[in-house]
C-alpha positions as CSV (number, residue, x, y, z in Angstrom):
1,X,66.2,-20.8,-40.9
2,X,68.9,-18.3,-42.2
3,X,67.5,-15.8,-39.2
4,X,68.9,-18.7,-36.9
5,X,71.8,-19.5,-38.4
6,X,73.1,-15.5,-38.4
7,X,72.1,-15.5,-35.0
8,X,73.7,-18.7,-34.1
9,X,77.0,-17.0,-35.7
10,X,76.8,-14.0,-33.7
11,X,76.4,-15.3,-30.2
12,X,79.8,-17.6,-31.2
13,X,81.3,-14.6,-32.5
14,X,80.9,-12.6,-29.4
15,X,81.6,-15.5,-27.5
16,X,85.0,-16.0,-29.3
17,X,85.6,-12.4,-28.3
18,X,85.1,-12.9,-25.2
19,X,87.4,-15.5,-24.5
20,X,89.8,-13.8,-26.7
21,X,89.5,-10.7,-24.2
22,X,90.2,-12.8,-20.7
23,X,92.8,-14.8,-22.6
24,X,94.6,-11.5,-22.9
25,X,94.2,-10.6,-19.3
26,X,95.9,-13.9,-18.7
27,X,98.7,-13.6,-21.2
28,X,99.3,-9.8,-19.7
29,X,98.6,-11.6,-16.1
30,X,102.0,-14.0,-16.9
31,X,104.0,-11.1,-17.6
32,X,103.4,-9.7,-14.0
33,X,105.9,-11.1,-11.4
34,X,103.2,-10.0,-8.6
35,X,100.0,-9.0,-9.2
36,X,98.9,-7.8,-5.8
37,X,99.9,-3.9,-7.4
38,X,97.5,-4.4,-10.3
39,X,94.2,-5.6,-8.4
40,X,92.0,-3.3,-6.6
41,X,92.5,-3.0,-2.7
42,X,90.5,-5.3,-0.8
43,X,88.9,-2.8,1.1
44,X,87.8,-1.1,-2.3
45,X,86.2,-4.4,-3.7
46,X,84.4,-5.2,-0.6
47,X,82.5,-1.2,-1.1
48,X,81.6,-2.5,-4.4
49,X,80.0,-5.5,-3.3
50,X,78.1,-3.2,-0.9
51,X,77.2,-1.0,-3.3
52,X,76.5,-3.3,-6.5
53,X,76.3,-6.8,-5.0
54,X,73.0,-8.4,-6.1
55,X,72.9,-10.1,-3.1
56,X,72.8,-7.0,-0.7
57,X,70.3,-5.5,-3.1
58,X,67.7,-7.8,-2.3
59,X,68.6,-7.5,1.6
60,X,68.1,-3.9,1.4
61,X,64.8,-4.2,-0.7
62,X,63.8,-6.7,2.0
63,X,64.2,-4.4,4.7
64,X,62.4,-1.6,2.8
65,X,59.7,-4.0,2.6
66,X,59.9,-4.8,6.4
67,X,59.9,-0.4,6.8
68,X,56.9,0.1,4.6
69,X,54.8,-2.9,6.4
70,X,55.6,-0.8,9.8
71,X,54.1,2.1,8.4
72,X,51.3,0.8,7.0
73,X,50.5,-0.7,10.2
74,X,50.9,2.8,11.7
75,X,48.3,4.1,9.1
76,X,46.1,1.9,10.3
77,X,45.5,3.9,13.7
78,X,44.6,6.7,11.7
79,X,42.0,5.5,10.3
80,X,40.6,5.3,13.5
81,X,40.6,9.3,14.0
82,X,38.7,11.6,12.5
83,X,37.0,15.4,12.1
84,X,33.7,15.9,11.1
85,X,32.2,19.3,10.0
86,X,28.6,19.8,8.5
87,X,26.3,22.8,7.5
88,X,22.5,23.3,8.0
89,X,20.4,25.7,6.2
90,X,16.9,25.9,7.1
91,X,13.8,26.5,9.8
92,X,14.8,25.8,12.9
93,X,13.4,25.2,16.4
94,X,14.4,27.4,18.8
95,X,13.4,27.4,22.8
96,X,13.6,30.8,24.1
97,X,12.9,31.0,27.7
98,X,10.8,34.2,29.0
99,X,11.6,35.3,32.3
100,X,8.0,37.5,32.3
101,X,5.9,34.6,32.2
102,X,8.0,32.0,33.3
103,X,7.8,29.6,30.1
104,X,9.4,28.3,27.5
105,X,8.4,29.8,24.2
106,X,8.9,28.0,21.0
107,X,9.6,29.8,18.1
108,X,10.5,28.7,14.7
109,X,13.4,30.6,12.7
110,X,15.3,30.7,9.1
111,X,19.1,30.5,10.0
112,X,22.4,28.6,9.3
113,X,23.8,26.4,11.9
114,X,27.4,25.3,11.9
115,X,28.6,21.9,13.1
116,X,32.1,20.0,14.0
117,X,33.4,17.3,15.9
118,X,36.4,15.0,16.7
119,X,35.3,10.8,16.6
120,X,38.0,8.8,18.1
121,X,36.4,4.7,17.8
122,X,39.6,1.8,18.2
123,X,38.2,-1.9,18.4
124,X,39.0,-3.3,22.2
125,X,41.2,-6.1,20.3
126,X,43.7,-3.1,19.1
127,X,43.8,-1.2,22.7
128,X,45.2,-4.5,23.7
129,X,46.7,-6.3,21.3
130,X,49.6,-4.7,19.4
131,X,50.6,-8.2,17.8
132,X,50.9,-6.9,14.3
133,X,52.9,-3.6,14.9
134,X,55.7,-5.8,17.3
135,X,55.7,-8.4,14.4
136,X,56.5,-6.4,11.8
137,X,59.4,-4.7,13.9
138,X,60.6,-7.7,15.1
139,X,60.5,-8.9,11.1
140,X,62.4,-5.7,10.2
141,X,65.1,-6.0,12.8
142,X,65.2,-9.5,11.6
143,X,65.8,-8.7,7.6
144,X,69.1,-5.8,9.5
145,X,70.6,-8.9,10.9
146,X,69.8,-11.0,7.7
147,X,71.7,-8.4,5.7
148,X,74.6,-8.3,8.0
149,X,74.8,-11.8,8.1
150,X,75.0,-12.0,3.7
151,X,77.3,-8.9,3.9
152,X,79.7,-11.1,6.2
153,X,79.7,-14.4,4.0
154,X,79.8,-12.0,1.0
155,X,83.2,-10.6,2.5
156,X,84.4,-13.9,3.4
157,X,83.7,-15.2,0.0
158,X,85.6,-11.6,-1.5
159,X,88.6,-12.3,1.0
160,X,88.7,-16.0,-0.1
161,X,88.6,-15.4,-4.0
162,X,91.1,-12.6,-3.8
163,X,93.7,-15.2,-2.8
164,X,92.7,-18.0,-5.3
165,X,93.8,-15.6,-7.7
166,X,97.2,-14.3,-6.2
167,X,97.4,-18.2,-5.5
168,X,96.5,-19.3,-9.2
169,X,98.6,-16.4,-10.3
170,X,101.7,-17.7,-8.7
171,X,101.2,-21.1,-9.7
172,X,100.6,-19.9,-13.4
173,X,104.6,-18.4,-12.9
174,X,105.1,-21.7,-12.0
175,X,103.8,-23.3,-14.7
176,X,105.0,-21.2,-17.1
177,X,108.9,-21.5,-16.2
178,X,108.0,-25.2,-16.4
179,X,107.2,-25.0,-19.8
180,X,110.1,-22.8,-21.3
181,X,112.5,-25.2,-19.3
182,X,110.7,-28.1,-20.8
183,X,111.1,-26.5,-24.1
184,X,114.8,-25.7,-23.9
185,X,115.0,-29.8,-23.1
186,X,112.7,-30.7,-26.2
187,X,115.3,-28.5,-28.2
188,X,118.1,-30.0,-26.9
189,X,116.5,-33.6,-27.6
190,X,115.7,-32.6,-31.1
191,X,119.0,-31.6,-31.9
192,X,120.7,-34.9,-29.8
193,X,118.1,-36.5,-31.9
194,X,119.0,-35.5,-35.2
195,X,122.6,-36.2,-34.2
196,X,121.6,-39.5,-33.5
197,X,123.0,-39.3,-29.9
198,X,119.5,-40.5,-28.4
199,X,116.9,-43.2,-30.1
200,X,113.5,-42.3,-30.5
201,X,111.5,-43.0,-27.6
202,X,114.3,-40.5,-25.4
203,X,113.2,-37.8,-27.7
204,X,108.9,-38.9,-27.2
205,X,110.1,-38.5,-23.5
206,X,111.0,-35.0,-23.8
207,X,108.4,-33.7,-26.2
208,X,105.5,-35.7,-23.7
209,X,107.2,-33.6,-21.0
210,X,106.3,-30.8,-22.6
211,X,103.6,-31.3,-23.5
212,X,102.1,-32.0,-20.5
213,X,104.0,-29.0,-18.6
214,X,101.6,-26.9,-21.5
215,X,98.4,-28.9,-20.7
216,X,98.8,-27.7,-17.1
217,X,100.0,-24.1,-17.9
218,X,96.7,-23.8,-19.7
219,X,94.4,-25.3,-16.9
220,X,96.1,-22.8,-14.8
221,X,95.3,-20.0,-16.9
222,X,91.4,-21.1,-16.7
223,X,91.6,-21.6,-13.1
224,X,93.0,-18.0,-13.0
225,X,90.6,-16.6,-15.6
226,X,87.9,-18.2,-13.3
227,X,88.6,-16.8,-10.3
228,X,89.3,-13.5,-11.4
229,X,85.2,-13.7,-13.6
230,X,84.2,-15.3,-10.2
231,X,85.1,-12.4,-8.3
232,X,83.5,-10.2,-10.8
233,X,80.2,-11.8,-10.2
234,X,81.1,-11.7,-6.3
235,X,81.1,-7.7,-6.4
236,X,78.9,-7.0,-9.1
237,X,81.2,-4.6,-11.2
238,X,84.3,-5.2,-14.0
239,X,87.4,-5.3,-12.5
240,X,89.9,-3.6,-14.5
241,X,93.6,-4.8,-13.7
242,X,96.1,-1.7,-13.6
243,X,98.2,-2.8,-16.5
């Protein structure tokens, strides 16, 4: 039971850091009047998502897979051809034919003979049927286009996420200005207040105000953090804003 509860402590702990560390790349992302200068290029985070994408990677394993089945099927032939070599040691019959008498005289001798030979044997079915060999080509040329075709909705999705978070960042600037106008009002009212220039519910209008332009600053910042993790995931690396 205690072995659960210390680990039930450390993965909140780490959590908690983690937020803590993206809530910092938002609170440094407010200070930023553009942030266009601090992201990557977008050429340079679509050659991370070609490089460390876990998308492409199982694209490119696919096509490997597609190459290997092509040369297996290649092997196959081979198997086909062959060279065969032997040795004989023994007594061995030997025709000689005698000229003198006009015969053929058999004679038996000790000696060493020496064989080799080349088999070539291929079913009729594989002379004319190369089914198998144009399938797995046509398979292969199918997984090139299948990666092209990930590699162009990966781009599209790298493109599209690149601008949520110029667009989130903006609207974060937004927010933001909202708030510390809303809290120069809520100052004003509490003073007014105090004064007893305005009754109570003018001053609930104010801080509700307020309160509200906060509650949507701080949805913005998550909508921020989340494209900006999003993205991450997108091209499979950190990306590390040039503070």
């Amino acid at each position: 039971m205690r072995v659960l509860i210390i680990v039930a402590l450390l993965i909140a702990s780490s959590f908690n850091l983690f937020s803590q560390d993206y809530s910092v790349v938002a609170d440094k992302a407010l200070s930023q009047n553009e942030i266009v200068s601090l992201l990557p290029p977008l050429g340079s985070l679509i050659d991370s998502a070609q490089k460390h994408s876990p998308l492409l990677k199982i694209q490119e394993a696919d096509i490997l897979i597609r190459e290997l089945a092509i040369r297996a099927e290649k092997r196959d032939w081979m198997k086909n051809f062959g060279f065969d070599a032997g040795v004989r040691y023994g007594m061995m019959d030997n025709i000689v034919v005698s000229r003198e008498v006009d015969t053929d005289i058999d004679r038996l001798n000790k000696e060493v003979r020496y064989n080799a030979g080349f088999f070539f044997r291929v079913p009729f079915s594989m002379l004319f049927d190369n089914t198998n060999t144009k399938l797995r080509q046509q398979e292969q040329v199918r997984a090139k286009y299948e990666y092209e075709r990930v590699f162009s909705d990966l781009k599209r999705l790298i493109i599209t996420q690149y601008n949520n978070i110029l667009m989130s960042h903006k609207t974060m600037l937004i927010r933001a200005e909202h708030v510390a106008t809303y809290n120069i009002q809520l100052v004003r009212a509490e003073k007014d207040f105090l004064e007893g220039n305005i009754n109570i519910n003018e001053y609930s209008r104010f801080n509700e105000m307020y309160s509200q332009a906060r509650v949507e600053l701080e949805t913005n910042k998550i909508e921020f953090l989340t494209n900006y993790q999003v993205l991450q995931e997108i091209i499979g690396v950190k990306i590390d804003l040039n503070w």
